[in-house]
N, C-alpha and C positions, 0 to 999 in steps of 0.2 A: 467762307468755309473752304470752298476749292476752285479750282478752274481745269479746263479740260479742252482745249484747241480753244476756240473762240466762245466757250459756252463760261460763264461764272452762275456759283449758286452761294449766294449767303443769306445770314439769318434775315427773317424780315423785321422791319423799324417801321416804329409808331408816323413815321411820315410815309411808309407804304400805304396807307388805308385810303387814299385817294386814289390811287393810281387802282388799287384793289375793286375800289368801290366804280370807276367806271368797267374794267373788264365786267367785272362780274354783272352790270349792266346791260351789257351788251349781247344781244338775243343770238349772235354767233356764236359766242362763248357757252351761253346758259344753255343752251341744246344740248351741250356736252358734260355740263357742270354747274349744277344746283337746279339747272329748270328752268325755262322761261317763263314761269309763272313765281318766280323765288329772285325777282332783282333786289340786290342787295345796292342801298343807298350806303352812307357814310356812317348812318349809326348802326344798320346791321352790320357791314363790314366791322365796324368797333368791337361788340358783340361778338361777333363770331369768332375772329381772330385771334384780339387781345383780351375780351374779357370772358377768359374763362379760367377754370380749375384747377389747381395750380398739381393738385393728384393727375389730372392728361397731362400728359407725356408725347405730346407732340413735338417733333421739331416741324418750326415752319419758316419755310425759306422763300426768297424771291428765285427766279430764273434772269441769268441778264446772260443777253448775245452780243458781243462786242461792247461790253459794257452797258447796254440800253437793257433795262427793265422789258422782260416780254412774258413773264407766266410767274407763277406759281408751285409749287412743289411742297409737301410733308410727307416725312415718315414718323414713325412712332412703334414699340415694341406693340405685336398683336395680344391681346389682354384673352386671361382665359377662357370668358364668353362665346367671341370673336371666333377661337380655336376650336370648339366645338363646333361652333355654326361651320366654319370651316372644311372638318374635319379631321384637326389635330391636336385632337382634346389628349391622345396619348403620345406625342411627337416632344421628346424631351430637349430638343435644340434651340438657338434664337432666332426665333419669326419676325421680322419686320415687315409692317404693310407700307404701302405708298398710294401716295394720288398727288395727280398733279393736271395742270393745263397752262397752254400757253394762251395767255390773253391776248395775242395782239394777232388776228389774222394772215396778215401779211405774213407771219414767219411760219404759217402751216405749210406742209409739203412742201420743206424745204431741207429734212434729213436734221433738223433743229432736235426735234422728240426723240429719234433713234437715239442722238450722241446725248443728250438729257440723261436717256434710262440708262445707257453703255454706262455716263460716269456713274450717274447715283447707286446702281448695281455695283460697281466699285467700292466706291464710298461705305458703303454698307458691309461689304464682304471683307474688306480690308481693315480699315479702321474701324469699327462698328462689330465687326467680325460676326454677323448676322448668318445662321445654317440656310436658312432659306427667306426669298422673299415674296410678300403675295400682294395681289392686286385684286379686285372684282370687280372690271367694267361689265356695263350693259354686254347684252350681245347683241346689240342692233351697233355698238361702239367699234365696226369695223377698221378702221383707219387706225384705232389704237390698240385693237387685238392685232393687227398684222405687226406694228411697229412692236409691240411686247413678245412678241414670238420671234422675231428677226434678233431681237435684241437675247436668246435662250430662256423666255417664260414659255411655260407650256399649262394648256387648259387643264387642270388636276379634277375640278369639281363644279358641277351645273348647277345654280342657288334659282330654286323657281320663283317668280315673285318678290325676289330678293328686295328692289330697293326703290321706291317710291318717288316717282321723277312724273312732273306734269300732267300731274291728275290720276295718274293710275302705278301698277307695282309692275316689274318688269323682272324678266331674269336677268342674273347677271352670273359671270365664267371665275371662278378660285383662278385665277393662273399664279404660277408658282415659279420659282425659278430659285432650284439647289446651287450653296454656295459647293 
């Protein structure tokens, strides 16, 4: 899809679901994304990924740094539901949300995730021509509220109990970031 210094992002292919299925494995990873009680083997990766709905309107992409496969990434236009819970049930612009993680440790706290969001935030504003974009990590997700902040997302709305991570429901922060 694009590239941006040493960062590439394109679609993901039906031979990612290995590579998928160890990250998402990996209890470094699942602390941040899906749970360490939610490892996903080969057929959930299948499932989750590739077999679904052909009405979601996901894009789902690999992350690769110098070429090497290291995370994760989708966007998708925010659905009216969504926009309520939100709250931008009356915001007549285009909303895209995003989530993303890098699977491979080694490339954490290495300024990989800033330039991630820097281009995706592009990608979206420019092509995509998206008015705003939103996220909703935890708020214990320090490391990636600071990077989403550095990168101009700003905390818009506090969702209590938002989202159901390892046995219990957790808050999580709206951050937004106007095109």
């Amino acid at each position: 899809m694009y590239t941006y210094e040493n960062i590439g992002v394109r679609l993901l292919a039906k031979e990612d679901a290995i590579i998928l299925s160890r990250w998402l494995s990996d209890p470094r990873v699942l602390e941040y994304y899906e749970g360490r009680d939610r490892p996903h083997d080969l057929d959930a990766v299948r499932q989750h990924f590739f077999n679904t709905s052909s009405e979601e309107e996901v894009t789902r992409c690999i992350i690769q740094y110098e070429d090497k496969p290291i995370g994760y990434i989708q966007y998708y236009h925010v659905a009216a539901d969504e926009r309520e819970v939100y709250g931008y049930d009356s915001f007549k612009g285009k909303i895209y949300g995003m989530d993303q993680f890098i699977g491979e440790p080694e490339y954490w706290n290495r300024g990989i995730g800033t330039k991630l969001i820097v281009s995706m935030v592009q990608q979206l504003t420019l092509v995509e021509k998206a008015d705003k974009i939103v996220m909703d990590p935890r708020v214990h997700n320090e490391r990636a509220i600071r990077v989403y902040e550095k990168c101009g997302f700003v905390k818009a709305a506090l969702l209590p109990k938002h989202e159901y991570h390892e046995g219990a429901y957790h808050d999580c922060w709206v951050m937004e970031y106007q095109a």
